[in-house]
N, C-alpha and C positions, 0 to 999 in steps of 0.2 A: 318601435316597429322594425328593429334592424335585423338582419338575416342571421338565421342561427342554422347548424346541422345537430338535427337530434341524435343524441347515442344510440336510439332502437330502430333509427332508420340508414340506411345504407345510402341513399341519396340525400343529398339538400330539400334542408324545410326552410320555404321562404315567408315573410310574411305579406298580406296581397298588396301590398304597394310597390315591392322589392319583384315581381314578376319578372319572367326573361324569358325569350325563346327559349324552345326544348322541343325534341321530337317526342316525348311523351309529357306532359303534364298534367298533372294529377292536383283537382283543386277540392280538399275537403273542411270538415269544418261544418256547424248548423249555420253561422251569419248568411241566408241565401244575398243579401245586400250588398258585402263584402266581395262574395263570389261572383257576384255579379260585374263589379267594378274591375276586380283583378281580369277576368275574362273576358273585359272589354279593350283593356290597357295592351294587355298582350296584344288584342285584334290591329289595335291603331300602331304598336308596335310593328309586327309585321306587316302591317300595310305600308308604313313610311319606308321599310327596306323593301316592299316590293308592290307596288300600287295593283300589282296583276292579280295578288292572292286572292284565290278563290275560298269562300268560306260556308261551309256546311254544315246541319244540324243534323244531329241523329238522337232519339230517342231512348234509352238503355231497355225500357219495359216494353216497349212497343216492338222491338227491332225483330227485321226480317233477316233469314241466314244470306250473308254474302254482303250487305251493305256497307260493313266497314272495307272489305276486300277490294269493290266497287269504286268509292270514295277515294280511298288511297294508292289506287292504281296509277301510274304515271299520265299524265295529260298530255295531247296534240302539241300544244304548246310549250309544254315544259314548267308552268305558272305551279308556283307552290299554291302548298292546299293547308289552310285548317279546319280540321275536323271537331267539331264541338259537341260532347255527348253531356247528355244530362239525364238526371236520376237513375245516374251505376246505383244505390243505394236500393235501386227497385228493379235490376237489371235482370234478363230474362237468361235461362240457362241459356239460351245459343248467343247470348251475347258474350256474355262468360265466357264461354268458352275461344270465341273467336279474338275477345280484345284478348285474352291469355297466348294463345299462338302468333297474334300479330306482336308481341312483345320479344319476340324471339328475333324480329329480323323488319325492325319497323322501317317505314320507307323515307327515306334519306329528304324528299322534298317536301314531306309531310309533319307538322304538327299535330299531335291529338290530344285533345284537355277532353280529362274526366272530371265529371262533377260528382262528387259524393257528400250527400247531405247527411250520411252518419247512420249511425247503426251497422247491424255484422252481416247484410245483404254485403255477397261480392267480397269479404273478405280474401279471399285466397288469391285476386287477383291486385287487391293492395297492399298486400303482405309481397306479392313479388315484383311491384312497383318499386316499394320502399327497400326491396331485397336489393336494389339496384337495375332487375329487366328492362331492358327498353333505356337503359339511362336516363331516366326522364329526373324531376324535380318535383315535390312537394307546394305546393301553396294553400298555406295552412289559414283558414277563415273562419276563427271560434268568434263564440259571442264575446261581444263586449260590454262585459256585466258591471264591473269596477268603472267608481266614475273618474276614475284617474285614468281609465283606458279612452273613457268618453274625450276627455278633457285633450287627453295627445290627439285623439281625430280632429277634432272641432283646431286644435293648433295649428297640425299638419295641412289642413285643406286651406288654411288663409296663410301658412307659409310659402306654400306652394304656388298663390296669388300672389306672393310677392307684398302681400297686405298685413298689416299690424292690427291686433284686436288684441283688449286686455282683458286681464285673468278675470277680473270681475264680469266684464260680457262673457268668456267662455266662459263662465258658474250660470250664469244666465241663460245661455242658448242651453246645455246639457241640462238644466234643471228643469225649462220649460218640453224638452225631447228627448228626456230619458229614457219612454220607453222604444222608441221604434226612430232606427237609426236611418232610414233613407229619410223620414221626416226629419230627422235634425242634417243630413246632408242638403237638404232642400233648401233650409233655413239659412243654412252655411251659405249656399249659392245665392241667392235671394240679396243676403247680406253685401257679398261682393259683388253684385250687376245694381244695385239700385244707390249704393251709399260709397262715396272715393273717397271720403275721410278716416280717419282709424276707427274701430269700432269699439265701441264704448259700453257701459251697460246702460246707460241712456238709452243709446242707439237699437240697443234689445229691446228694451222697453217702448219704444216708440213703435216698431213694429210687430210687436208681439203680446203687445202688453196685459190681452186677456189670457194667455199661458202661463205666462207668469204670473201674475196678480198671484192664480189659483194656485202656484204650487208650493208643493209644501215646504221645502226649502224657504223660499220667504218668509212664511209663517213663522217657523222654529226661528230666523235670522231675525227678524221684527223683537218677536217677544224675547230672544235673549239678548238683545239690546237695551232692553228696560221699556219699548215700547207696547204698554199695554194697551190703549184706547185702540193704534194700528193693527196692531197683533191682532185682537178680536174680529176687525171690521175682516182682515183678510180672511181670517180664519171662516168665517160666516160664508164672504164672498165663494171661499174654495169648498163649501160646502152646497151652497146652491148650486155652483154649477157640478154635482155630480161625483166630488175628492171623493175617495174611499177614506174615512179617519185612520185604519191602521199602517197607508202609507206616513202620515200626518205624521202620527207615532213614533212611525221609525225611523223620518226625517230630524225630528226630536233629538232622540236616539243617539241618531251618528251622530250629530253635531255635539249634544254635551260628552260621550265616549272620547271624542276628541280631543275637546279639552280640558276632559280630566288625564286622557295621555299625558298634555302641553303641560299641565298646572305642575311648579316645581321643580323642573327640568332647564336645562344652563345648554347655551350654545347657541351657533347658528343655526337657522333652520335648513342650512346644508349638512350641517355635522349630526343633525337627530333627527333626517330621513330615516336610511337606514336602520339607526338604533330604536324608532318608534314606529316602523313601518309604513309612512307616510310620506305624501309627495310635500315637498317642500313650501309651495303657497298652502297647502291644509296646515300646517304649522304657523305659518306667517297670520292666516285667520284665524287659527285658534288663539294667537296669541291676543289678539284685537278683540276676538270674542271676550275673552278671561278677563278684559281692564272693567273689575267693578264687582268682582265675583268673587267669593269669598270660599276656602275649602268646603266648610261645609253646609254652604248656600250651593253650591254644585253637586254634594252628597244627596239634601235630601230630594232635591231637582230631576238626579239619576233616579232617584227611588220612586218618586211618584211618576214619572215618566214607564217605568216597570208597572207600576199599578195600575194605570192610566191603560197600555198595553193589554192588559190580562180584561181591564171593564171594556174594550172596542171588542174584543175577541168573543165575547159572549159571557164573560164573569160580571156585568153588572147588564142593567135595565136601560140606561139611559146615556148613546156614547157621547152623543153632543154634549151634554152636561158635562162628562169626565171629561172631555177636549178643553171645554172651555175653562173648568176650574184649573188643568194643568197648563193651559196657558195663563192664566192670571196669577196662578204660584211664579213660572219662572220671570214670564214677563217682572214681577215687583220683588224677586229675591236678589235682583242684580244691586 
């Protein structure tokens, strides 16, 4: 998450942890979660250097002419101001236009964050953000699609606690809140106000343990261990409650892709990051995964996991069946 300046932009792109004062700030990116956090951080930031900060909302679609001018007009007292807009991405022309000319000669005791959730509403006034107008700063909040992306969050939030949790609980917490990351932030906090010991994938399990059970990650981790009787039960379990199979699948998927990367390859699993595209504990478990596996016990494994794929998608009649026979192939080819 470390700060970079992009070449097509003329100001600093931060990423939302990395946030700082700025008399313009500009926070874009679809994660509204993210955006939310960094928008918060800044708030508690300026508040510590000035507890008097006054803080205001402005709407970018709703906005009446003269609000932003209003707003950032000097105060009785002198108390800095930040001004917080949201959905520039839906922003109304006279907003447009106004935030464009206050870019020209913005007010010295004032912060203003733009939220932009994406799309080409308002471009001309991001384009002279990043052109450098207003000197402001970039904070950039995409999604976090990669579960190597997942995996640096869930780290960063219990290093910042000053708390130890292992890689196996963060595969744990990211696999059971994969999809929607204020619920895996949730989890993260939960983790650290309820339990002062390190966190463990025990410790996941203990508190989570119906998310997990069901996810597919387990599933594929079970039966490519060689556990077939478990393999089933979960599979079944994450079926009642609700799995869609073709994540199933693609949980599968990534896992044996990986370690047919792993299979036959020499080094540390620092030295064939890098060269294999991968973060270094994905190497470390593939390599754990591979003890028992055979080249082409993992060929034809890939293959029917591809077939398996094509019968969840609508190419066969019955996908439970294809679930369960591809997991009883891999589960007993180890």
């Amino acid at each position: 998450m470390a700060s970079r300046t992009a070449k097509s932009a003329g100001i600093p792109q931060l990423s939302w942890d990395k946030v700082r004062p700025a008399q313009v700030v500009l926070v874009s990116g679809t994660e509204e979660f993210l955006a939310s956090r960094s928008i918060g951080l800044l708030r508690d930031i300026l508040k510590a250097e000035d507890p008097s900060l006054e803080v205001s909302d402005l709407e970018a679609d709703a906005y009446s002419p003269g609000e932003l001018a209003t707003l950032a007009s000097p105060s009785l007292f002198g108390e800095p101001r930040m001004i917080r807009v949201s959905k520039v991405e839906k922003a109304s022309d006279a907003f447009l236009a106004e935030a464009l000319s206050y870019l020209q000669s913005p007010a010295s005791d004032s912060y203003l964050v733009l939220r932009h959730g994406g799309g080409v509403r308002g471009k001309k006034l991001l384009d002279a953000i990043r052109g450098g107008a207003g000197s402001g700063i970039e904070i950039v909040c995409a999604e976090l699609k990669r579960e190597s992306d997942k995996l640096d969050f869930v780290s960063a939030e219990f290093s910042a606690a000053g708390r130890r949790i292992t890689g196996g609980a963060q595969r744990a917490l990211v696999s059971a809140f994969s999809d929607d990351l204020a619920e895996l932030a949730a989890a993260c906090r939960q983790l650290l106000a309820d339990s002062s010991a390190e966190i463990t994938e025990a410790t996941v399990e203990r508190y989570y343990s119906g998310r997990v059970e069901t996810n597919a990650f387990r599933v594929a981790d079970t039966a490519i261990a060689g556990r077939h009787g478990e393999a089933l039960v979960l599979l079944r379990h994450a079926l009642a409650s609700g799995a869609d199979p073709v994540p199933i699948v693609a949980a599968f998927a990534s896992k044996l892709r990986t370690m047919a990367k792993v299979a036959g390859v020499r080094g540390s699993s620092q030295q064939l990051a890098g060269q294999l595209g991968l973060a270094p504990w994905q190497i470390d478990r593939a390599k754990r995964d591979l003890q028992g596996w055979t080249q082409d016990g993992l060929g034809r494994s890939i293959q029917l996991v591809a077939e398996t794929d094509a019968q969840v998608k609508g190419a066969g009649r019955d996908p439970v069946f294809a679930l369960e026979r591809m997991v009883a192939h891999i589960a007993t080819s180890r």
